[in-house]
C-alpha positions as CSV (number, residue, x, y, z in Angstrom):
1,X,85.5,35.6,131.7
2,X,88.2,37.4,130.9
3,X,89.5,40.6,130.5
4,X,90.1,40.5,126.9
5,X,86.6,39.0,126.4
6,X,84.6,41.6,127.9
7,X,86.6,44.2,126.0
8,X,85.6,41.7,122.8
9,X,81.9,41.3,123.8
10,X,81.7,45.2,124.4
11,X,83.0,46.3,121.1
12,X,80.4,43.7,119.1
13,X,77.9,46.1,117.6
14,X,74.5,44.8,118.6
15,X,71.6,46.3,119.0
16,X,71.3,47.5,122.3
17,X,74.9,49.4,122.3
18,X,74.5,50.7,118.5
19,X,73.0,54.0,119.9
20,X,76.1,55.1,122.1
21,X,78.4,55.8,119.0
22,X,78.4,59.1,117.1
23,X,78.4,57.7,113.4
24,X,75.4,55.8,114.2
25,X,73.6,56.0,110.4
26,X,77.1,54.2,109.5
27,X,77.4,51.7,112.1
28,X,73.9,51.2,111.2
29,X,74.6,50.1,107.5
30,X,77.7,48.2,109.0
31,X,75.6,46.1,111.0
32,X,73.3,45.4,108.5
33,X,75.9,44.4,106.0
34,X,77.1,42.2,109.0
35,X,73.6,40.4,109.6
36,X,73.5,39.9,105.4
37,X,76.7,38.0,105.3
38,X,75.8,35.9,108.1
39,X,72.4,35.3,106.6
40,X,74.4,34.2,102.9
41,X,76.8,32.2,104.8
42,X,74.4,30.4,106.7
43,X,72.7,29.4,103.8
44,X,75.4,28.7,101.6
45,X,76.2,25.9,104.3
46,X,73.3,24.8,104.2
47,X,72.7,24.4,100.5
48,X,76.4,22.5,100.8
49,X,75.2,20.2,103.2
50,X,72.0,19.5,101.1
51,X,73.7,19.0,97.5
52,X,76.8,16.6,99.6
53,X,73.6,14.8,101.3
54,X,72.0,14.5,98.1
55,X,75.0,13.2,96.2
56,X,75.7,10.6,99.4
57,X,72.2,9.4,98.3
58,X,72.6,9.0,94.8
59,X,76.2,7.4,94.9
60,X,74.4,4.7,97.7
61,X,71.5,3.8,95.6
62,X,73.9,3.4,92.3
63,X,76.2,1.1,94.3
64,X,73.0,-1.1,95.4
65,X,71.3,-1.1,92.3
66,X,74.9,-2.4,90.9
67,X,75.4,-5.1,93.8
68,X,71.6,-6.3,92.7
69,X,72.6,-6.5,89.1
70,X,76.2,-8.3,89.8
71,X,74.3,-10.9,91.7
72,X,71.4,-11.1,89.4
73,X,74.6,-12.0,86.7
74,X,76.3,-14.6,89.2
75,X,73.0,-16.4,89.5
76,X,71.5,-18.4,86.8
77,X,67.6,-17.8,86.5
78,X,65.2,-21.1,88.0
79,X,62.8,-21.2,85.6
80,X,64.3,-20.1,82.6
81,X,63.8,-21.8,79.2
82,X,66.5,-22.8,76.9
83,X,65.8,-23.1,73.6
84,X,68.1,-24.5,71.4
85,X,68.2,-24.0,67.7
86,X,68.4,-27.8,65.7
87,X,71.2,-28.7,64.0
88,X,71.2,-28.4,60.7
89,X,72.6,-31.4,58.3
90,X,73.8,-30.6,54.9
């Protein structure tokens, strides 16, 4: 590690090395507003990652259920009955 590192890793305010500054009831509230935006950001990833995953899923199963109903068109139906109307002499 280097030296620029350790200097880094000793000025992040955790828990343990809180208690050696003089301000701590400020460093405190610092930390804690910190942790919170980790905690937001964390989730607001997450909730991202869900909604794109969700909306992967729908677009998927549109684009199937359209494939099935283009092919269901292409193909004329076995047994279907056609019924014809008579012709009609005037």
């Amino acid at each position: 590690m280097g030296r620029n590192e350790i200097r880094l890793r000793r000025q992040k305010p955790s828990s343990g090395n809180l208690a050696r500054y003089r301000n701590y009831a400020k460093l405190m509230a610092r930390h804690e507003r910190n942790q919170r935006w980790q905690r937001t950001l964390r989730a607001l990833i997450y909730v991202v990652i869900v909604v794109v995953l969700m909306i992967l899923m729908i677009l998927f199963f549109l684009v199937k259920n359209l494939e099935n109903i283009q092919k269901n068109k292409t193909q004329e139906p076995k047994n279907a009955v056609e019924a014809k109307m008579p012709d009609k002499d005037v």
